[in-house]
PyMOL CGO cylinders between C-alpha atoms (Angstrom):
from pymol import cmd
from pymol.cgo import CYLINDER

trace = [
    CYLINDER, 32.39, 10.91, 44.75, 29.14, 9.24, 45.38, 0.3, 1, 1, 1, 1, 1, 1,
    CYLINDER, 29.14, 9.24, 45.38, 29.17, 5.31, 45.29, 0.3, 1, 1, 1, 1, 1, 1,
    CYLINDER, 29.17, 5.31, 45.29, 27.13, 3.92, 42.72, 0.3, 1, 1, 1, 1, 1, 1,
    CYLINDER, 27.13, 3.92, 42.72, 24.81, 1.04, 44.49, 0.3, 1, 1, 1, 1, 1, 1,
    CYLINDER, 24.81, 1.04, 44.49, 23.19, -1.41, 41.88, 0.3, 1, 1, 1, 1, 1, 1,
    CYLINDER, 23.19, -1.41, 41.88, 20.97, -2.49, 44.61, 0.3, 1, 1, 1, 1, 1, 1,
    CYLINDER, 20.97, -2.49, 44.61, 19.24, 0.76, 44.32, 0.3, 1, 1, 1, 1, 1, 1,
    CYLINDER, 19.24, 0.76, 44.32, 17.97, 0.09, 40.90, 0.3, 1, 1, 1, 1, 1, 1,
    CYLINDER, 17.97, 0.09, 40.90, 14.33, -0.74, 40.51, 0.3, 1, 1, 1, 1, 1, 1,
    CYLINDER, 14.33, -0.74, 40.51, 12.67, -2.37, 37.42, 0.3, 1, 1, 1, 1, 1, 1,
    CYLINDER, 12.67, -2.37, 37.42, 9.15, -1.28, 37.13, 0.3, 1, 1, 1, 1, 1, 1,
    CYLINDER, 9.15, -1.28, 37.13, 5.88, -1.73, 34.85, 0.3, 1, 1, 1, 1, 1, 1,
    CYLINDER, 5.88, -1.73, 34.85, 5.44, 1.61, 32.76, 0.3, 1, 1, 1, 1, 1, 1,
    CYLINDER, 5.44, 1.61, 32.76, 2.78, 2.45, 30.73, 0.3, 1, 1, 1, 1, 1, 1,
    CYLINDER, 2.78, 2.45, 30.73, 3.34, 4.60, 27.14, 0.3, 1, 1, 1, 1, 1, 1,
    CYLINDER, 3.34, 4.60, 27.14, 1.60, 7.68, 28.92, 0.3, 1, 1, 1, 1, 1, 1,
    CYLINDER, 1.60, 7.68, 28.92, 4.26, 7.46, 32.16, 0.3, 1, 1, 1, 1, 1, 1,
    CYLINDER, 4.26, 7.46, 32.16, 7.32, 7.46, 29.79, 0.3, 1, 1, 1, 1, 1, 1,
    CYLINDER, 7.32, 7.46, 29.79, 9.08, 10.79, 28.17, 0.3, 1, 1, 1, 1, 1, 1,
    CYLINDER, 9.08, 10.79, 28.17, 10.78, 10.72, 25.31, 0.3, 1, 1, 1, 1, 1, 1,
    CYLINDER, 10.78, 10.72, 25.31, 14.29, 10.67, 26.88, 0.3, 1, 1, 1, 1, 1, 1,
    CYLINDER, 14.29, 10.67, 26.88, 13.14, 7.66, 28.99, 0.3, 1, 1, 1, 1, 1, 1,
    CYLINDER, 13.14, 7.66, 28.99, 12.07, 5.84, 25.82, 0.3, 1, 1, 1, 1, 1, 1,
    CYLINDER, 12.07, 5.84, 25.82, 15.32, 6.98, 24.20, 0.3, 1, 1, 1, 1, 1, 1,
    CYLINDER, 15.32, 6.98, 24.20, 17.43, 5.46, 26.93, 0.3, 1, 1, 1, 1, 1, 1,
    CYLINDER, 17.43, 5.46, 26.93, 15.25, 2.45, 27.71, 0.3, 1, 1, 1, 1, 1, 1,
    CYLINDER, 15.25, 2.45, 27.71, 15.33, 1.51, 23.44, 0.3, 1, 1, 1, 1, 1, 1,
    CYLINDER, 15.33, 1.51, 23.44, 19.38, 2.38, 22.81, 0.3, 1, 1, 1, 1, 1, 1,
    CYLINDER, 19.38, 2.38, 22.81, 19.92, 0.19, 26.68, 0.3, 1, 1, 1, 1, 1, 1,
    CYLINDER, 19.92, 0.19, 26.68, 17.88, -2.29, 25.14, 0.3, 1, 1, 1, 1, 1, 1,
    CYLINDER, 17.88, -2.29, 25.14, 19.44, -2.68, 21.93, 0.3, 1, 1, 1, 1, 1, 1,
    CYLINDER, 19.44, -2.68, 21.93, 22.93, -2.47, 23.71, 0.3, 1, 1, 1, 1, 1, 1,
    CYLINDER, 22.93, -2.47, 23.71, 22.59, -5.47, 25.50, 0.3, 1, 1, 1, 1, 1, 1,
    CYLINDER, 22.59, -5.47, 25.50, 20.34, -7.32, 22.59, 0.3, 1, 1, 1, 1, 1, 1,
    CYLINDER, 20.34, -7.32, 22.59, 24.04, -6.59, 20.79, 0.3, 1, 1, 1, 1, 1, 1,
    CYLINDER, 24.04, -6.59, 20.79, 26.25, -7.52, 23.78, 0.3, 1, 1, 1, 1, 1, 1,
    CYLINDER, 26.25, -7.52, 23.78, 23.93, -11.00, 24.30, 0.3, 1, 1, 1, 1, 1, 1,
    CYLINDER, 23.93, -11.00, 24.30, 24.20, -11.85, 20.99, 0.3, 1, 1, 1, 1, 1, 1,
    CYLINDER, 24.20, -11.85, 20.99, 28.08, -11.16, 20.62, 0.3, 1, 1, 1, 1, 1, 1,
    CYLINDER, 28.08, -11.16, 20.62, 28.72, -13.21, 23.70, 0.3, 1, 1, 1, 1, 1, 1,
    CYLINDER, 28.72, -13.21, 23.70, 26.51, -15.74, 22.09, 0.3, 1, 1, 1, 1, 1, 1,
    CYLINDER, 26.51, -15.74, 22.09, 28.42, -16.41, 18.57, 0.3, 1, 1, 1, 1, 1, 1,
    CYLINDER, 28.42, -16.41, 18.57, 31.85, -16.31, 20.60, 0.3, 1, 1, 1, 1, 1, 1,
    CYLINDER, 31.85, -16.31, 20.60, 30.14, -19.60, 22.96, 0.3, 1, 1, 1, 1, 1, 1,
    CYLINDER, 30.14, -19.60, 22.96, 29.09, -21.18, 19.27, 0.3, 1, 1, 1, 1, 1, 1,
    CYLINDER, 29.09, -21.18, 19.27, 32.90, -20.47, 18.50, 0.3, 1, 1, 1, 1, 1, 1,
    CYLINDER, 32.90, -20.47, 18.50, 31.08, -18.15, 15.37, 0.3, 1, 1, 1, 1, 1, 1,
    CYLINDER, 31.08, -18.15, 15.37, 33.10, -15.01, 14.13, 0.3, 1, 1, 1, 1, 1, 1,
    CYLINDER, 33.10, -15.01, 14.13, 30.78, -12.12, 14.25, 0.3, 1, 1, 1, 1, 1, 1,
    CYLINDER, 30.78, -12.12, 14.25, 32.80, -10.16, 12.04, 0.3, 1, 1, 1, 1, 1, 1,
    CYLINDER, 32.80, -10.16, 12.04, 33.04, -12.49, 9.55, 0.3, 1, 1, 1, 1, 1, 1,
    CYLINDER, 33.04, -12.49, 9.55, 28.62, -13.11, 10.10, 0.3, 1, 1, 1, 1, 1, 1,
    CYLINDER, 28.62, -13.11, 10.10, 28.70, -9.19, 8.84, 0.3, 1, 1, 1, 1, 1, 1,
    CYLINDER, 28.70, -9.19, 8.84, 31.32, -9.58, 6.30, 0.3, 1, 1, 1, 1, 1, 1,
    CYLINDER, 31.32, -9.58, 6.30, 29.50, -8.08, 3.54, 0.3, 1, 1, 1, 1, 1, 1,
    CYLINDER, 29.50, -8.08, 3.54, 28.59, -10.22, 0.93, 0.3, 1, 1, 1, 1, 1, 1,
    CYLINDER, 28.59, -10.22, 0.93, 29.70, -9.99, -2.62, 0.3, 1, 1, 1, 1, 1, 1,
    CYLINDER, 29.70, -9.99, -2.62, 26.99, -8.77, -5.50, 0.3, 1, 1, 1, 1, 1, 1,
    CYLINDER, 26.99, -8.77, -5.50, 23.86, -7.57, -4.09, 0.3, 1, 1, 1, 1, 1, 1,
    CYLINDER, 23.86, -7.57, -4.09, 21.37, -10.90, -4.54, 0.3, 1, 1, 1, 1, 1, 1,
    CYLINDER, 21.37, -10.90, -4.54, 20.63, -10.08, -0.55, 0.3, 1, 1, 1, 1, 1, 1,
    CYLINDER, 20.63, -10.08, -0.55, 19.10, -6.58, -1.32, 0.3, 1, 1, 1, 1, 1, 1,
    CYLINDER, 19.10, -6.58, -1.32, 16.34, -8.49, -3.36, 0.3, 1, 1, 1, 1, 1, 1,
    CYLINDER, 16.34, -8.49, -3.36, 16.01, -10.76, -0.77, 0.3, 1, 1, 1, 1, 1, 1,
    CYLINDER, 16.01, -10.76, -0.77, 15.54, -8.31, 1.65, 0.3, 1, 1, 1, 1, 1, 1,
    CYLINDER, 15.54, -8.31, 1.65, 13.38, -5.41, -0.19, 0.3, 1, 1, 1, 1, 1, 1,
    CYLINDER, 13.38, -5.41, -0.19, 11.23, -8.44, -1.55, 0.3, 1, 1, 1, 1, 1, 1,
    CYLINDER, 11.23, -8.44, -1.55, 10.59, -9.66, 2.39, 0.3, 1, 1, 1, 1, 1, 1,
    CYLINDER, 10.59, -9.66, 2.39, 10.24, -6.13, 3.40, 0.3, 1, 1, 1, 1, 1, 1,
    CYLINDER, 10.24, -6.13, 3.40, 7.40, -5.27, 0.13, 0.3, 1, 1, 1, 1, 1, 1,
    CYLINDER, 7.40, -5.27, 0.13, 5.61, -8.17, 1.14, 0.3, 1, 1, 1, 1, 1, 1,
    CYLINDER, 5.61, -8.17, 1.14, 5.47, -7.64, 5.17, 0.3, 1, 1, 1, 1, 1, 1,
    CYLINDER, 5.47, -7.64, 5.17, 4.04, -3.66, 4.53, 0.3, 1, 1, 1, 1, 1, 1,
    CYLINDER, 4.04, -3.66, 4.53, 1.96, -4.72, 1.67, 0.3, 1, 1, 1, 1, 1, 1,
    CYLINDER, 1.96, -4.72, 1.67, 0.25, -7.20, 4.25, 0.3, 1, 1, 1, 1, 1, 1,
    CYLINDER, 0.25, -7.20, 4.25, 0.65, -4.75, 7.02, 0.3, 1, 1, 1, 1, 1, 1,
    CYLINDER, 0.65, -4.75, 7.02, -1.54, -2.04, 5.48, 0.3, 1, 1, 1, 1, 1, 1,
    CYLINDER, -1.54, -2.04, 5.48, -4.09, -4.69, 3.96, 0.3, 1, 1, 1, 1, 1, 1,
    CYLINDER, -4.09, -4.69, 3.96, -4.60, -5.99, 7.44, 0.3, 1, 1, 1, 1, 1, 1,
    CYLINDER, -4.60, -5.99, 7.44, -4.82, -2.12, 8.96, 0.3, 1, 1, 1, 1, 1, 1,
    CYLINDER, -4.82, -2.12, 8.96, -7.49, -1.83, 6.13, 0.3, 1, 1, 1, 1, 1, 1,
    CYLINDER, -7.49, -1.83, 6.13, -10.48, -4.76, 7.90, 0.3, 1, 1, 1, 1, 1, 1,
    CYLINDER, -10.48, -4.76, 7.90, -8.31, -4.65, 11.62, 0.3, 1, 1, 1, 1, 1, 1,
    CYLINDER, -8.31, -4.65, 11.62, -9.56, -2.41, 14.24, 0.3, 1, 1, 1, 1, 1, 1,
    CYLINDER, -9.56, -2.41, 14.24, -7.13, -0.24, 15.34, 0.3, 1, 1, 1, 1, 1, 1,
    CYLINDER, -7.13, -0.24, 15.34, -7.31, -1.79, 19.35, 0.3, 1, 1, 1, 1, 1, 1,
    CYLINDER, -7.31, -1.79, 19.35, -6.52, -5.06, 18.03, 0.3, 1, 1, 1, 1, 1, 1,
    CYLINDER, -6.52, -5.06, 18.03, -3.30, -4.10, 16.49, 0.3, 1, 1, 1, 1, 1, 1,
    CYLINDER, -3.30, -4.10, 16.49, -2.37, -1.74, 19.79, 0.3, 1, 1, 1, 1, 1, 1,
    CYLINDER, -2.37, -1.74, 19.79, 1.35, -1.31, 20.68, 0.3, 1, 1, 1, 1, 1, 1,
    CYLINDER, 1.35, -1.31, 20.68, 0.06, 0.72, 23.89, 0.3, 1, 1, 1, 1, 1, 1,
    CYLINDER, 0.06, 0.72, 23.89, 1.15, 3.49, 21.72, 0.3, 1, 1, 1, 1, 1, 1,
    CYLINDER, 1.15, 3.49, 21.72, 4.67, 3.02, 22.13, 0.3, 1, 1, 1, 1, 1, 1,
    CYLINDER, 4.67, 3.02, 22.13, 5.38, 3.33, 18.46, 0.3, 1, 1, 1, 1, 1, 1,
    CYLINDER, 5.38, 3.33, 18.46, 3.92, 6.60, 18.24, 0.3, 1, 1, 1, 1, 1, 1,
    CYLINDER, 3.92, 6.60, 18.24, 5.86, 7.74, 20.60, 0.3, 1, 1, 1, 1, 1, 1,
    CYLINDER, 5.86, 7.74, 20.60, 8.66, 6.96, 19.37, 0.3, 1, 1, 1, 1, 1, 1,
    CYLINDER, 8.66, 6.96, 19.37, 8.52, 8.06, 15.66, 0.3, 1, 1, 1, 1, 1, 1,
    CYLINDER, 8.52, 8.06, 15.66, 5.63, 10.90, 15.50, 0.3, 1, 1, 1, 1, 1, 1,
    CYLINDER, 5.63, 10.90, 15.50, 7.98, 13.72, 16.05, 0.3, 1, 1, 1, 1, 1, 1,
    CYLINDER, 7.98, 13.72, 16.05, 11.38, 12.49, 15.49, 0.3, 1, 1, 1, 1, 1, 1,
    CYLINDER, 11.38, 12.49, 15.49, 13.59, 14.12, 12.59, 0.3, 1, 1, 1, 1, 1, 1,
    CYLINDER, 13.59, 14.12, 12.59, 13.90, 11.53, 9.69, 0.3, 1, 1, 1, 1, 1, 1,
    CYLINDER, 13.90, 11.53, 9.69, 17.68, 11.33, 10.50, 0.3, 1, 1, 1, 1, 1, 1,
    CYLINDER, 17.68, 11.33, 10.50, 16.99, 9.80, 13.82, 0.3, 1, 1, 1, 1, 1, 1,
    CYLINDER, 16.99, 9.80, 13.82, 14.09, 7.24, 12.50, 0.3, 1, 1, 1, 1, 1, 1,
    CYLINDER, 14.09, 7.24, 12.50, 16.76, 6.28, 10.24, 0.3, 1, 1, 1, 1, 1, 1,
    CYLINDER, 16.76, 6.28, 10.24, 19.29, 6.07, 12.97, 0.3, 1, 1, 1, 1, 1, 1,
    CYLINDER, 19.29, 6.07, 12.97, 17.28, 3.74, 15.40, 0.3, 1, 1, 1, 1, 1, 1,
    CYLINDER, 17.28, 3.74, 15.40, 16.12, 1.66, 12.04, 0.3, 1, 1, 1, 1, 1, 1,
    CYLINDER, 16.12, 1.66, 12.04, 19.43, 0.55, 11.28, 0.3, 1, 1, 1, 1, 1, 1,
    CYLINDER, 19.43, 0.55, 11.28, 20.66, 0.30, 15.31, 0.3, 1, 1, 1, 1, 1, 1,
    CYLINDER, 20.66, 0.30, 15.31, 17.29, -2.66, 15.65, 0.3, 1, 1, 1, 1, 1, 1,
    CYLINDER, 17.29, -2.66, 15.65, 17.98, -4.23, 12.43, 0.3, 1, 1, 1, 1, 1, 1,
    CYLINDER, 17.98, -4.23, 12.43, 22.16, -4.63, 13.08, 0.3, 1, 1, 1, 1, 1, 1,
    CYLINDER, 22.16, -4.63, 13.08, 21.25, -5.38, 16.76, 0.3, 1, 1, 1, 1, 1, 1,
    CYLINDER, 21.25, -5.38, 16.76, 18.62, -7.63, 16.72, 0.3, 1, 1, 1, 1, 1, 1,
    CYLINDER, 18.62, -7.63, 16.72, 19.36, -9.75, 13.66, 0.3, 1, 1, 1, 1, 1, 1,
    CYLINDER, 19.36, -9.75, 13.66, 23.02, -10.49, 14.76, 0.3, 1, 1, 1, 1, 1, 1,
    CYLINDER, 23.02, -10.49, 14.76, 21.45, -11.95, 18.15, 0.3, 1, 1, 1, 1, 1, 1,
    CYLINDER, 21.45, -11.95, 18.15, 18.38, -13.92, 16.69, 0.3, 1, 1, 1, 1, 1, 1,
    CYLINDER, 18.38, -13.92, 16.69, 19.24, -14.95, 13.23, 0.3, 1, 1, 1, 1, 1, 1,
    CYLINDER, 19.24, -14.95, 13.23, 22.87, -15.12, 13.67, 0.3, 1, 1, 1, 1, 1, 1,
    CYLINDER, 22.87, -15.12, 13.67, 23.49, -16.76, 17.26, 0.3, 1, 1, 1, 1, 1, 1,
    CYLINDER, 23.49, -16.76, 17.26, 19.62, -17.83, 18.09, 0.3, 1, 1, 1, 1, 1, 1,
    CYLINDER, 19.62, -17.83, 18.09, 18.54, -19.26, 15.04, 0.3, 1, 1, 1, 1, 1, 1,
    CYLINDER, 18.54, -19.26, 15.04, 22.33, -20.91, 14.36, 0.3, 1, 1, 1, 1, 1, 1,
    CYLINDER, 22.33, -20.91, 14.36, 21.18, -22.99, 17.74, 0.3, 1, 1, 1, 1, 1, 1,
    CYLINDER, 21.18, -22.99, 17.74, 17.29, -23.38, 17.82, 0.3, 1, 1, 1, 1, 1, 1,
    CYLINDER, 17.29, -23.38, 17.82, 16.24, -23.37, 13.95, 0.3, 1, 1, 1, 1, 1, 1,
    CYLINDER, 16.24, -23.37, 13.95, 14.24, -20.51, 12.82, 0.3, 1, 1, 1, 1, 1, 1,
    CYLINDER, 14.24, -20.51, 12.82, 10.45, -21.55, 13.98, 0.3, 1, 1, 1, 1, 1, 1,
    CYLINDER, 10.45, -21.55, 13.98, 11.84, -21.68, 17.52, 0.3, 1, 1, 1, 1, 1, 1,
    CYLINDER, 11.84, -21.68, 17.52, 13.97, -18.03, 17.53, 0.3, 1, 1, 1, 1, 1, 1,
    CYLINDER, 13.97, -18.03, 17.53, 10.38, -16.92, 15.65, 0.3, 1, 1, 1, 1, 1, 1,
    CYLINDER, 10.38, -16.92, 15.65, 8.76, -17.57, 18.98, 0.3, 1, 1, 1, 1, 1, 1,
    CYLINDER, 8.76, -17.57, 18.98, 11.43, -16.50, 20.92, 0.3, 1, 1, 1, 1, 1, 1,
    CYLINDER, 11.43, -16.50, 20.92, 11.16, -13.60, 19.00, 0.3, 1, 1, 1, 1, 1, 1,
    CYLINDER, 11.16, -13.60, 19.00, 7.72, -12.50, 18.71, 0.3, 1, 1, 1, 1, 1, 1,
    CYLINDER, 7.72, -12.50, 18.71, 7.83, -13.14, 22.87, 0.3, 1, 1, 1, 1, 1, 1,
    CYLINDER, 7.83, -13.14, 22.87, 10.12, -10.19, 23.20, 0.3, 1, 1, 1, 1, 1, 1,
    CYLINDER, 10.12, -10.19, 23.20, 8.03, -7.97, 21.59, 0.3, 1, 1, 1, 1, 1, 1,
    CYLINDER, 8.03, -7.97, 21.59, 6.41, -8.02, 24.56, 0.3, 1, 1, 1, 1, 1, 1,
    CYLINDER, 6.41, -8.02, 24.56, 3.86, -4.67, 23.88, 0.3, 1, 1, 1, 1, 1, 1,
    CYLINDER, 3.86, -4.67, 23.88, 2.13, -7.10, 20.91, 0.3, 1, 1, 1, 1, 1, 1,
    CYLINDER, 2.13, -7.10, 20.91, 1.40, -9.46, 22.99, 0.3, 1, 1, 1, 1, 1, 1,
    CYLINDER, 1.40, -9.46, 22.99, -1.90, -8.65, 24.08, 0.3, 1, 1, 1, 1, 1, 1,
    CYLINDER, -1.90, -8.65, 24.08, -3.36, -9.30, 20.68, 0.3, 1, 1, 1, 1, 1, 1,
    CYLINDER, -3.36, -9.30, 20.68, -3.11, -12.18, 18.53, 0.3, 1, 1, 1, 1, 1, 1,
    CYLINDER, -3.11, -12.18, 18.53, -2.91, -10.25, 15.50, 0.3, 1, 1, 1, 1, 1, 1,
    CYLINDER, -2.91, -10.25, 15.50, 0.26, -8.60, 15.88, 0.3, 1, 1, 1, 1, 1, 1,
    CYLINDER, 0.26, -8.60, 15.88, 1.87, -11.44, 17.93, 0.3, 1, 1, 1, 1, 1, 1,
    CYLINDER, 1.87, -11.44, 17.93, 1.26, -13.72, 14.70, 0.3, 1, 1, 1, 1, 1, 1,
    CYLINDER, 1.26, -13.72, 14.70, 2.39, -11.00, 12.44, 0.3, 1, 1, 1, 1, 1, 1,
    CYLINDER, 2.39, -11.00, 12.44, 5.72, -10.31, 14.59, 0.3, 1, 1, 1, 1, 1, 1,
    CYLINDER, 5.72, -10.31, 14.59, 6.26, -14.25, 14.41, 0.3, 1, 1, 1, 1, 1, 1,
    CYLINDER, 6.26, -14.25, 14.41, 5.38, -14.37, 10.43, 0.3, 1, 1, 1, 1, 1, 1,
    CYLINDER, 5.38, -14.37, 10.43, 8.18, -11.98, 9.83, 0.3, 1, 1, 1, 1, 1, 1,
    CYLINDER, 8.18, -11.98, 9.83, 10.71, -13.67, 12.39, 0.3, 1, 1, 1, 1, 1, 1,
    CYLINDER, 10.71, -13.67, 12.39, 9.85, -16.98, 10.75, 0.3, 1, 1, 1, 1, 1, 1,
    CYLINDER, 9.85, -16.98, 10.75, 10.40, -14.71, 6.50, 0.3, 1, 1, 1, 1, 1, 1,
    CYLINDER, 10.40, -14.71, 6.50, 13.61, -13.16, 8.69, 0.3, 1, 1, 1, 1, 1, 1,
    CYLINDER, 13.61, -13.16, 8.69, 15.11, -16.42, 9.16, 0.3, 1, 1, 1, 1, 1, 1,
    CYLINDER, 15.11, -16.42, 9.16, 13.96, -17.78, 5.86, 0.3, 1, 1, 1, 1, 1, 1,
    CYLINDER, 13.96, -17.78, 5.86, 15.68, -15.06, 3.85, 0.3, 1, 1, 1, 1, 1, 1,
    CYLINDER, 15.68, -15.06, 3.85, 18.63, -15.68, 5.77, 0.3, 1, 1, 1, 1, 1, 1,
    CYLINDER, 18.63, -15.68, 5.77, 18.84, -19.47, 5.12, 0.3, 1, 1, 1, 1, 1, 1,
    CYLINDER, 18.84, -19.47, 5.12, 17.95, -19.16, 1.29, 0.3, 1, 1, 1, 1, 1, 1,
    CYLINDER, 17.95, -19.16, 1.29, 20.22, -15.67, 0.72, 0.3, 1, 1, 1, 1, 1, 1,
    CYLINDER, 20.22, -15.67, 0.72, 23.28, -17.40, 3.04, 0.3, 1, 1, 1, 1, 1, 1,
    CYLINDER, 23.28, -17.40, 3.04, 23.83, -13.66, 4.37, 0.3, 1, 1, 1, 1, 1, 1,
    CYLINDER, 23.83, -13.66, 4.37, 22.93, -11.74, 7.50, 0.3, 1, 1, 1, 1, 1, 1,
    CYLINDER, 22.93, -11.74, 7.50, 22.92, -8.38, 5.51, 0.3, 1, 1, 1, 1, 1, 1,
    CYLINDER, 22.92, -8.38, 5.51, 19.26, -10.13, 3.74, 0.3, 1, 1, 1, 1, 1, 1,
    CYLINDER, 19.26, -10.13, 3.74, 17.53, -10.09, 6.81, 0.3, 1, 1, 1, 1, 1, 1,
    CYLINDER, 17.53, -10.09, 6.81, 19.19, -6.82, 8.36, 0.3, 1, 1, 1, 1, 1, 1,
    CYLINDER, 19.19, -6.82, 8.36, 18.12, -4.90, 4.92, 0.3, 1, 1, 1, 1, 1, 1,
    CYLINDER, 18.12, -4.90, 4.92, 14.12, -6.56, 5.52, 0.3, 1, 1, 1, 1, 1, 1,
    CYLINDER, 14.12, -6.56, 5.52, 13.83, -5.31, 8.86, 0.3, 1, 1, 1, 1, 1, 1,
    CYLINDER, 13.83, -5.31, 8.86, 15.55, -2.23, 8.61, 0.3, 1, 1, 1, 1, 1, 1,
    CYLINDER, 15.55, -2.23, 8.61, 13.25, -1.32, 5.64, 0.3, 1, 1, 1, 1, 1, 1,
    CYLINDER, 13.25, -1.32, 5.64, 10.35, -2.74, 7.47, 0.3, 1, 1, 1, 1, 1, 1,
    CYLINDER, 10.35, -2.74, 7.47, 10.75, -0.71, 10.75, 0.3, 1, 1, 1, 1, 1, 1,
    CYLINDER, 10.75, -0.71, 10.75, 11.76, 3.00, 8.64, 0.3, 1, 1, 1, 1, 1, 1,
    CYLINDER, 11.76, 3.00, 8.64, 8.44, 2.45, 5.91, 0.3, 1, 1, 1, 1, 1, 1,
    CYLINDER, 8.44, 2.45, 5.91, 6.34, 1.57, 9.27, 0.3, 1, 1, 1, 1, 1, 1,
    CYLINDER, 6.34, 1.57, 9.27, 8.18, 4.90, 11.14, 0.3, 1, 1, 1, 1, 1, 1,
    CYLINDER, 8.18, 4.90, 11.14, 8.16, 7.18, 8.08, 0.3, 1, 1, 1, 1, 1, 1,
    CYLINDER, 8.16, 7.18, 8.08, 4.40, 6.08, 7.81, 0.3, 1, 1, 1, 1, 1, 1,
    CYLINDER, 4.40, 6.08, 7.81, 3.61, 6.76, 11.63, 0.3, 1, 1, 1, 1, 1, 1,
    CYLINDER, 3.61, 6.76, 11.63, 5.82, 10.23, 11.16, 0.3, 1, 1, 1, 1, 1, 1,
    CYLINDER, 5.82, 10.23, 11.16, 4.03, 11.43, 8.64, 0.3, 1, 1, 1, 1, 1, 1,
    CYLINDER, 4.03, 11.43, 8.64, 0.29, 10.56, 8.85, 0.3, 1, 1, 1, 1, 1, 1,
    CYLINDER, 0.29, 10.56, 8.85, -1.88, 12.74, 9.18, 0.3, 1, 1, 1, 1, 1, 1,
    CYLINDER, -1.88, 12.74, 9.18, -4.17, 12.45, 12.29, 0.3, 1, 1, 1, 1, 1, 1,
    CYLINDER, -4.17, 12.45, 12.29, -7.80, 12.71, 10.71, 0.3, 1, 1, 1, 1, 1, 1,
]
cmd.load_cgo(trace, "trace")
């Protein structure tokens, strides 16, 4: 059996046109993975009980919270794509990648993996130590591809900052997790299905 040598792994630059879709697969469900393992390892050192963070709530107040974020994030989303060139609000074309010819089961599926994942780890452990102006930075830094344009950068940070808002006022996880979940499947249904004119 051949040894497996972790010194043999190299981390490299990539640009959207380098990457297949099975390397974007792996390199989105890795990320995610350890966004989720972070984040667990995180509440335990805050002495917080993730299960109990996801405990669902009772009555459904945090769907309005989080379909009313989510309304007003694409509602301002296609207003700005309206008066914003197109190369100002460039992901490197990463998004298109990843949602123009997946099967609406698996836009679905990666929706809801980012939302669980990467609320748990900012609202839930991040924002519990650092407030949520502070995890919106944090936040809108990982999102590394936006950061070459000011537009997007402050737009990721706007909805970190509504994110961690909803989560304060609602008092549940599931209000943010619902927001960007529907956020990230309107935005990938949208990319799926437009037509290319």
């Amino acid at each position: 059996m051949k040894k497996f040598d972790i010194r043999k792994i190299r981390v490299q630059k990539v640009t959207a046109d380098q990457l297949n879709d099975r390397l974007l697969l792996i390199n989105l469900y890795v990320t995610q993975a350890l966004t989720l393992i972070i984040g667990l390892i995180w509440l335990l050192f805050q002495r917080q009980n993730p299960l109990r963070l996801l405990e669902f709530p009772e009555g459904l107040h945090f769907l309005a919270w989080g379909a009313g974020l989510a309304a007003a994030v694409i509602a301002a989303d296609l207003v700005l794509s309206r008066w914003v060139p197109e190369e100002a609000s460039d992901d490197g074309g990463i998004n298109e990648m990843l949602f123009r010819e997946r099967p609406i089961w698996h836009i679905v599926l990666i929706c809801l993996i980012v939302s669980v994942c990467e609320e748990l780890l900012f609202r839930g452990a991040i924002q519990h130590s650092f407030g949520p102006y502070w995890t919106s930075i944090i936040f809108a830094a990982i999102h590394v591809r936006y950061l070459r344009h000011w537009i997007p950068t402050g737009l990721v940070f706007s909805i970190s900052y509504g994110l961690g808002w909803i989560y304060i006022e609602s008092g549940t996880l599931w209000a943010p997790i619902v927001a960007h979940f529907l956020v990230d499947l309107v935005m990938g249904l949208i990319i799926r299905f437009r037509r290319n004119t």
